[in-house]
PDB file of N, CA, C and O in Angstrom:
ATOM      1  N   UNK A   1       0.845  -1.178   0.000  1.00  0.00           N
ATOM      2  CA  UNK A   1       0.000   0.000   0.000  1.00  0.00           C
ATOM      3  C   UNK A   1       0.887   1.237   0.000  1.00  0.00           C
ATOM      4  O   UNK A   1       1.991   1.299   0.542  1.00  0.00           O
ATOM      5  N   UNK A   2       0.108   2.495  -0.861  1.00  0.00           N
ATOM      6  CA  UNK A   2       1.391   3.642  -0.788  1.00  0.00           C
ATOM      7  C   UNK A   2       0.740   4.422   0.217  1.00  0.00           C
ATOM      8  O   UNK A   2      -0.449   4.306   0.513  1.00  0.00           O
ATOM      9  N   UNK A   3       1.807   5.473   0.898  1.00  0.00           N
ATOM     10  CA  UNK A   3       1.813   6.099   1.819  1.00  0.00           C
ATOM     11  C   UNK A   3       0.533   7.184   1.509  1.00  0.00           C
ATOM     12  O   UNK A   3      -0.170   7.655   2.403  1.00  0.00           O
ATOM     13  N   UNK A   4       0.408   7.425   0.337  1.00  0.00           N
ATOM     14  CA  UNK A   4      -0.793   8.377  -0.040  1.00  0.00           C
ATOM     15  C   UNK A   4      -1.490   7.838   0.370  1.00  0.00           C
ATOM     16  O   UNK A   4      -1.910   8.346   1.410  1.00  0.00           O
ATOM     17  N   UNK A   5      -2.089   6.632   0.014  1.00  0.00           N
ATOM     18  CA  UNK A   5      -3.419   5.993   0.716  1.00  0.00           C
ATOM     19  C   UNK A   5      -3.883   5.883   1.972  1.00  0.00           C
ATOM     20  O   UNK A   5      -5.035   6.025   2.381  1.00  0.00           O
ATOM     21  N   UNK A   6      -2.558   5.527   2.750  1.00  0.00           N
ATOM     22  CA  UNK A   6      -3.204   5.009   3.901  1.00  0.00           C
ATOM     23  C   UNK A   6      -2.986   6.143   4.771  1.00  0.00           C
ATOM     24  O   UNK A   6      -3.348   5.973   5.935  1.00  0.00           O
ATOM     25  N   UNK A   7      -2.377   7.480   4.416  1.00  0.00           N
ATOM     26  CA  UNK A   7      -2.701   8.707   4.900  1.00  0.00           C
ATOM     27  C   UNK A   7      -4.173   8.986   4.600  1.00  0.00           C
ATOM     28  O   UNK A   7      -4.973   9.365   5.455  1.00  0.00           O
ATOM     29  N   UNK A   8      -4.483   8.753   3.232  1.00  0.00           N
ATOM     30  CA  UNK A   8      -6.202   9.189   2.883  1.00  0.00           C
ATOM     31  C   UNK A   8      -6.916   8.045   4.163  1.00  0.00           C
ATOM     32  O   UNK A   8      -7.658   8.505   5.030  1.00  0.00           O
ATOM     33  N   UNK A   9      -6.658   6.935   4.126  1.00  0.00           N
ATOM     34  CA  UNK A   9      -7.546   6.300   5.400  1.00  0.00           C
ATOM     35  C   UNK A   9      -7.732   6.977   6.849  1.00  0.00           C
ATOM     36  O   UNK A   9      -8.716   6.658   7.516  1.00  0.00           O
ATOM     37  N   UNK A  10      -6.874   7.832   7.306  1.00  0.00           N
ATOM     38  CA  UNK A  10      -6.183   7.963   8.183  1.00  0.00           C
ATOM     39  C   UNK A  10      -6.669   9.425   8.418  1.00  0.00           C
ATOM     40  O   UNK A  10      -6.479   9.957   9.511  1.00  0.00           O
ATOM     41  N   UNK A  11      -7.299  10.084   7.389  1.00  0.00           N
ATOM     42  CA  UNK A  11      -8.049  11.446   7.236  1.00  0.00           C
ATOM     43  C   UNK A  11      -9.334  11.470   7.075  1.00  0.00           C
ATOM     44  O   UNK A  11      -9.999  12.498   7.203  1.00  0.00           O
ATOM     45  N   UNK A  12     -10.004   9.873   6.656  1.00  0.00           N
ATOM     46  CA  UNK A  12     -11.044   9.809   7.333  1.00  0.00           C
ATOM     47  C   UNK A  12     -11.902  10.144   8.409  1.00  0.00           C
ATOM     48  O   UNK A  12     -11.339  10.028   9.497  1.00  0.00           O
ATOM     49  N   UNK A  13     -13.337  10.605   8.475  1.00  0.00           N
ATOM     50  CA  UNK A  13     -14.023  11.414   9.977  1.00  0.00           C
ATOM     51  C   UNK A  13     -14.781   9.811  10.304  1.00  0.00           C
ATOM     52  O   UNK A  13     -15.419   9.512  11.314  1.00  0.00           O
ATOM     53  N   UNK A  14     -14.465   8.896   9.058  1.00  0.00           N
ATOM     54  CA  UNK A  14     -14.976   7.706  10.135  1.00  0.00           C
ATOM     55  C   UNK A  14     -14.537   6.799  11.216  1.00  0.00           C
ATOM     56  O   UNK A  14     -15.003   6.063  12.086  1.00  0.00           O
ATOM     57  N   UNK A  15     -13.131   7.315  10.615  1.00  0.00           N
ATOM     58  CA  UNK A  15     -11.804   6.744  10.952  1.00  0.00           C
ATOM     59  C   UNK A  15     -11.735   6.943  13.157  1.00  0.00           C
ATOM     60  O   UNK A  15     -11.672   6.170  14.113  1.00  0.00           O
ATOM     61  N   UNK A  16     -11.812   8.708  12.899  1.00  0.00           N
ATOM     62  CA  UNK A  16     -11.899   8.987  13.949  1.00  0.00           C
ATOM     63  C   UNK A  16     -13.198   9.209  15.505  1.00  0.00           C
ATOM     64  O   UNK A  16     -13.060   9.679  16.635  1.00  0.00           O
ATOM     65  N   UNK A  17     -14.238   8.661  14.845  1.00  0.00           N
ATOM     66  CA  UNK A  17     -15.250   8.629  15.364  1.00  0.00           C
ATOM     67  C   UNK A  17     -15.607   7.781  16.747  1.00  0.00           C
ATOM     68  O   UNK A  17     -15.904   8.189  17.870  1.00  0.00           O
ATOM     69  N   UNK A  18     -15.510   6.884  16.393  1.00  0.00           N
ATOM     70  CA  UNK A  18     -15.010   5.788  17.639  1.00  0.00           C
ATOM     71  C   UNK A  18     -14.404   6.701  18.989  1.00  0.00           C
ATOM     72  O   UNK A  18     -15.084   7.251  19.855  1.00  0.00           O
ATOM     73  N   UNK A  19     -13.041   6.675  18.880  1.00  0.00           N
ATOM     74  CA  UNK A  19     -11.975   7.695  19.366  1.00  0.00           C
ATOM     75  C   UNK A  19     -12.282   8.937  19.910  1.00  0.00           C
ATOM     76  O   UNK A  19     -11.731   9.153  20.989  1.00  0.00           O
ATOM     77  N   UNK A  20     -13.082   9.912  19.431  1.00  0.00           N
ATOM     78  CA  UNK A  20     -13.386  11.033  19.645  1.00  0.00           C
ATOM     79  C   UNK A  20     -14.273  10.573  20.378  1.00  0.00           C
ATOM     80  O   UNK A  20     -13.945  10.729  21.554  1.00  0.00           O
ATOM     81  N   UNK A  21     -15.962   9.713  20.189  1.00  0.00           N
ATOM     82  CA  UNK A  21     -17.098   9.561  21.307  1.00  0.00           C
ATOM     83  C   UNK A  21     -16.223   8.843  22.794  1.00  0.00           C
ATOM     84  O   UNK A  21     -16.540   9.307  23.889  1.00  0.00           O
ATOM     85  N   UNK A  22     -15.464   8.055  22.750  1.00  0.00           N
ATOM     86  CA  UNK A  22     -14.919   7.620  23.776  1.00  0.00           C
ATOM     87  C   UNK A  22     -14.371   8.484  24.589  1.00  0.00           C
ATOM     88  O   UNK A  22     -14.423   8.281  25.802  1.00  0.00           O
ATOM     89  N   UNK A  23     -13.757   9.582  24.077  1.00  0.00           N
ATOM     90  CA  UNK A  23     -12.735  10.507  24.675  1.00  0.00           C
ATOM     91  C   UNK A  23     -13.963  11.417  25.131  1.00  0.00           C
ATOM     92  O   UNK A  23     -13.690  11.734  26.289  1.00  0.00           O
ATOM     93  N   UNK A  24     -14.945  11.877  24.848  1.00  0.00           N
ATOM     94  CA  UNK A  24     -16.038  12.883  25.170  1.00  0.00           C
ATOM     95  C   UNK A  24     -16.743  12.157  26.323  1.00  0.00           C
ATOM     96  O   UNK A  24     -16.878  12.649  27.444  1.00  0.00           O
ATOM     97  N   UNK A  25     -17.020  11.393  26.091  1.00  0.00           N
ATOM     98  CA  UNK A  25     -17.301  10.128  27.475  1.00  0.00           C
ATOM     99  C   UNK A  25     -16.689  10.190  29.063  1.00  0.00           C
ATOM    100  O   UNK A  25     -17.249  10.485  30.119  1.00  0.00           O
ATOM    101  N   UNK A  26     -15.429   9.820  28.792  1.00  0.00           N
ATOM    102  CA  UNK A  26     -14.797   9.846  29.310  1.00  0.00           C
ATOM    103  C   UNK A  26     -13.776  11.399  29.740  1.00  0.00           C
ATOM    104  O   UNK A  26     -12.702  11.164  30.294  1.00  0.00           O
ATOM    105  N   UNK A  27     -14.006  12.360  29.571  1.00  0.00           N
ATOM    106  CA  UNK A  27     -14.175  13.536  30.323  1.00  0.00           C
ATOM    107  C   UNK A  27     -15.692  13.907  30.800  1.00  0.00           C
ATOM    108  O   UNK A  27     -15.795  14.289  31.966  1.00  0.00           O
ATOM    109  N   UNK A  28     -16.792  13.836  30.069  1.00  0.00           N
ATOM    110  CA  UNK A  28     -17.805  13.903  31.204  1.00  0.00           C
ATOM    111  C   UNK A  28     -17.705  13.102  32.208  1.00  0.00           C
ATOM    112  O   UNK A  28     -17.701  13.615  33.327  1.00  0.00           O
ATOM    113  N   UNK A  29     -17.612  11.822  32.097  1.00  0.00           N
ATOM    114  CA  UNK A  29     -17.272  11.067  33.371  1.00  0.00           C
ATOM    115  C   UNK A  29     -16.195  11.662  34.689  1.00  0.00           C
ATOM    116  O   UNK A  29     -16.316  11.228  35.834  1.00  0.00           O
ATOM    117  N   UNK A  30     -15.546  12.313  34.454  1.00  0.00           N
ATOM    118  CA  UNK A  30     -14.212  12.817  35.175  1.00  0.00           C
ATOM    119  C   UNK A  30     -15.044  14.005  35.535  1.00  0.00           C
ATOM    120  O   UNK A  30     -15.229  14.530  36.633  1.00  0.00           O
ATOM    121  N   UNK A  31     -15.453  14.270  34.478  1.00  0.00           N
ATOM    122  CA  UNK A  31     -16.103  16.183  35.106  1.00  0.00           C
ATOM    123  C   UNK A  31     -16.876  15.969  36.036  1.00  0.00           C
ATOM    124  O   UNK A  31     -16.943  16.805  36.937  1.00  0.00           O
ATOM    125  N   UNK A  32     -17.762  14.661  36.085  1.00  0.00           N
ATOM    126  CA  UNK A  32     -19.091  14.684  36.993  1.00  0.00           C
ATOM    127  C   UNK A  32     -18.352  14.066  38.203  1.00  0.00           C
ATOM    128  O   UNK A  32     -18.741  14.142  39.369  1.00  0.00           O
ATOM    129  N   UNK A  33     -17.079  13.357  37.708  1.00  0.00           N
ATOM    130  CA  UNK A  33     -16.969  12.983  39.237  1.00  0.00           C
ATOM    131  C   UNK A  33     -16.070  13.874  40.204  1.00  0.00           C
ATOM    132  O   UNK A  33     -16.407  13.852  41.388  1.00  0.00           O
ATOM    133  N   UNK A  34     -14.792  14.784  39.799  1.00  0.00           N
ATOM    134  CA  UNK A  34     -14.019  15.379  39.941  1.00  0.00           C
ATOM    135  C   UNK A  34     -15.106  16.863  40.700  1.00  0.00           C
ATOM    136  O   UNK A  34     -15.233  17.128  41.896  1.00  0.00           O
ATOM    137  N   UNK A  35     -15.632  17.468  39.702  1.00  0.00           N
ATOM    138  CA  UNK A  35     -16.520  18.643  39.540  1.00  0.00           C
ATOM    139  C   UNK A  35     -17.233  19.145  39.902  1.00  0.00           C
ATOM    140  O   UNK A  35     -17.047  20.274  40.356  1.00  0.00           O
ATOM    141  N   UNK A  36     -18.659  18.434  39.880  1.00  0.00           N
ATOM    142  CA  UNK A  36     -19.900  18.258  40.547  1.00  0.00           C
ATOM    143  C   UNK A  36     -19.718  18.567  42.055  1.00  0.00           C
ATOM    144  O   UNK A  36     -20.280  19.419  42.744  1.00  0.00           O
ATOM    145  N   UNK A  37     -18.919  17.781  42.332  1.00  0.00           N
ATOM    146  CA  UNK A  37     -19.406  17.119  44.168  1.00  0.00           C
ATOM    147  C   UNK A  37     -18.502  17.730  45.018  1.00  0.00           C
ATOM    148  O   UNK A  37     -17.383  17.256  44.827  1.00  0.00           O
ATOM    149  N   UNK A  38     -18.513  18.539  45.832  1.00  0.00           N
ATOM    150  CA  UNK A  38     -17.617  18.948  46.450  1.00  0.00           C
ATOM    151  C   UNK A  38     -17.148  18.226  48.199  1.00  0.00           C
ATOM    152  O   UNK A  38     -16.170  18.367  48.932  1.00  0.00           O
ATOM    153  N   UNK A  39     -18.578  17.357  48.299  1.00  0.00           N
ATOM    154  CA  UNK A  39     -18.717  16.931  49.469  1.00  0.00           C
ATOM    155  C   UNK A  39     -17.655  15.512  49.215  1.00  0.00           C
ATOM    156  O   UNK A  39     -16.826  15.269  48.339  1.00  0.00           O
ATOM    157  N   UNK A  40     -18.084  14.802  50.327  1.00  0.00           N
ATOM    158  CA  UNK A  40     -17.079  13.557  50.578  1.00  0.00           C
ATOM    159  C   UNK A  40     -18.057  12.291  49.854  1.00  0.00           C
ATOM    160  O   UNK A  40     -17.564  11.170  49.984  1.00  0.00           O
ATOM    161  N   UNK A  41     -19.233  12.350  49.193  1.00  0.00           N
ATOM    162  CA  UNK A  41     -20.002  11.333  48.405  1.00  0.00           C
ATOM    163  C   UNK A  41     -19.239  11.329  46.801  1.00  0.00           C
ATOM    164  O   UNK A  41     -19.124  10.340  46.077  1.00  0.00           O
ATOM    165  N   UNK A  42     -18.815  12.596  46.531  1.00  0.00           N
ATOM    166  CA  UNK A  42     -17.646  12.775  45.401  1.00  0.00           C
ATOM    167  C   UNK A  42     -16.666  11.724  45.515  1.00  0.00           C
ATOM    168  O   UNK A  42     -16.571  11.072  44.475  1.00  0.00           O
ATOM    169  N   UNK A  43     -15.798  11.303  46.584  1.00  0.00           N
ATOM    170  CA  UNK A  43     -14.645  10.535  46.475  1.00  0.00           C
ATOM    171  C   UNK A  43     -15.079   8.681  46.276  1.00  0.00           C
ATOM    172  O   UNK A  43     -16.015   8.035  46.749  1.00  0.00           O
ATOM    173  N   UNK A  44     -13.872   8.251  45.327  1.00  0.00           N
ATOM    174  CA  UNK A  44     -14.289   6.786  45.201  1.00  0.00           C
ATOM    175  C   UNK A  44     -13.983   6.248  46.601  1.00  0.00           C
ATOM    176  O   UNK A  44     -12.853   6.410  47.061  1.00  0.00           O
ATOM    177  N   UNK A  45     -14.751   5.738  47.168  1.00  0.00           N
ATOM    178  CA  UNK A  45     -14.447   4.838  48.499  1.00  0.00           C
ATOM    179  C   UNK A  45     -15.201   5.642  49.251  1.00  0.00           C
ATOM    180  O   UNK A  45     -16.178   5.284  49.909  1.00  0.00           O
ATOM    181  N   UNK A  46     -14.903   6.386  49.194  1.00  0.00           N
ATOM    182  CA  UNK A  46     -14.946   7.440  50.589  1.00  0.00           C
ATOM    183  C   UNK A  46     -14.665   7.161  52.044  1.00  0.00           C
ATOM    184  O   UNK A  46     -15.416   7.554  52.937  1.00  0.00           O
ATOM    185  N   UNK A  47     -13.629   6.514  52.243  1.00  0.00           N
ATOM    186  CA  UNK A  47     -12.893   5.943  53.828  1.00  0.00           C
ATOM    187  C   UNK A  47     -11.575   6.880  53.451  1.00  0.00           C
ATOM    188  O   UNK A  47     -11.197   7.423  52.413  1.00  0.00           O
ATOM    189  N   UNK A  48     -10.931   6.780  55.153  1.00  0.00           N
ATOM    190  CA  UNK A  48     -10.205   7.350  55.358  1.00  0.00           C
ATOM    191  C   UNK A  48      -9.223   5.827  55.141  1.00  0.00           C
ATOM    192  O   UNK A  48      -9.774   4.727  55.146  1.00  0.00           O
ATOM    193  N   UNK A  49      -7.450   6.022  54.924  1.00  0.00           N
ATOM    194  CA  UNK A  49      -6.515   5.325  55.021  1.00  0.00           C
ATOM    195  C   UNK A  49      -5.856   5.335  55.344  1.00  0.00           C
ATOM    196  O   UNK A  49      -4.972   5.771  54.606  1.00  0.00           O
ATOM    197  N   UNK A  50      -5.358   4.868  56.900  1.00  0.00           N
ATOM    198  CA  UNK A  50      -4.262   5.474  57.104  1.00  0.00           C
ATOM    199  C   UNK A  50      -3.070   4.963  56.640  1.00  0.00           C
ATOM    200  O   UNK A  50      -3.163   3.880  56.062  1.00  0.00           O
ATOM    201  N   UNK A  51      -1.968   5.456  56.740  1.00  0.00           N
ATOM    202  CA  UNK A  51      -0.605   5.445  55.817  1.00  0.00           C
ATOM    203  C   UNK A  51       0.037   3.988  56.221  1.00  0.00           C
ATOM    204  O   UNK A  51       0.802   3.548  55.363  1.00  0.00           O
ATOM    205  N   UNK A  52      -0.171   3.050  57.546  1.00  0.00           N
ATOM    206  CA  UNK A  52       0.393   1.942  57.946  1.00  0.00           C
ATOM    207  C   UNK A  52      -0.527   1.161  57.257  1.00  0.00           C
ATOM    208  O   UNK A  52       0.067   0.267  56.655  1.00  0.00           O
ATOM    209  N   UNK A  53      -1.975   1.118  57.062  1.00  0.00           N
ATOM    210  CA  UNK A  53      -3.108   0.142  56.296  1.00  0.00           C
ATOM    211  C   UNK A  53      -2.644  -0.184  55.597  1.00  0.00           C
ATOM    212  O   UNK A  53      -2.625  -1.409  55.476  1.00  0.00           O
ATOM    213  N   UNK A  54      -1.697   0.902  54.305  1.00  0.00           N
ATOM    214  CA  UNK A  54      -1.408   1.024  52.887  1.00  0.00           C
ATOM    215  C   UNK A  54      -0.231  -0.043  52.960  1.00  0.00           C
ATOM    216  O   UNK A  54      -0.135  -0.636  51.885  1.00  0.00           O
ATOM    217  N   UNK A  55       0.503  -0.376  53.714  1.00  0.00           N
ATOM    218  CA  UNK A  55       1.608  -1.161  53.515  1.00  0.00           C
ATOM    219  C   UNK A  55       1.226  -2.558  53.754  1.00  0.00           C
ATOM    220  O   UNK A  55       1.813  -3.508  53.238  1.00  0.00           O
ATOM    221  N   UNK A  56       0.393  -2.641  54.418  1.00  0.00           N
ATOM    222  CA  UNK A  56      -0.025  -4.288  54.724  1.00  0.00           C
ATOM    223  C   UNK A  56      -1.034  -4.556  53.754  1.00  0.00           C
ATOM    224  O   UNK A  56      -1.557  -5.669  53.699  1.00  0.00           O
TER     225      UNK A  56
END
């Protein structure tokens, strides 16, 4: 295959579609969780750890 071509594949908007909805996804996801919540129902877990837990 020549390099022209598979640059033309590669400039495709179908090409990148996939890719782009995933990536839009996945910053709303971050925004709502990061963003939104300022309280402690925001954090994954939401427990405290202390620093000796972490080693065992």
């Amino acid at each position: 295959m020549r390099n022209d071509e598979r640059e033309e594949r590669w400039l495709d908007a179908g090409t990148w579609a996939i890719p782009t909805g995933l990536t839009i996804i996945i910053a709303v996801v971050l925004y709502a969780m990061i963003g939104l919540n300022h309280n402690e129902a925001a954090l994954i877990g939401g427990t405290t750890i202390s620093a000796k837990a972490v080693g065992t």
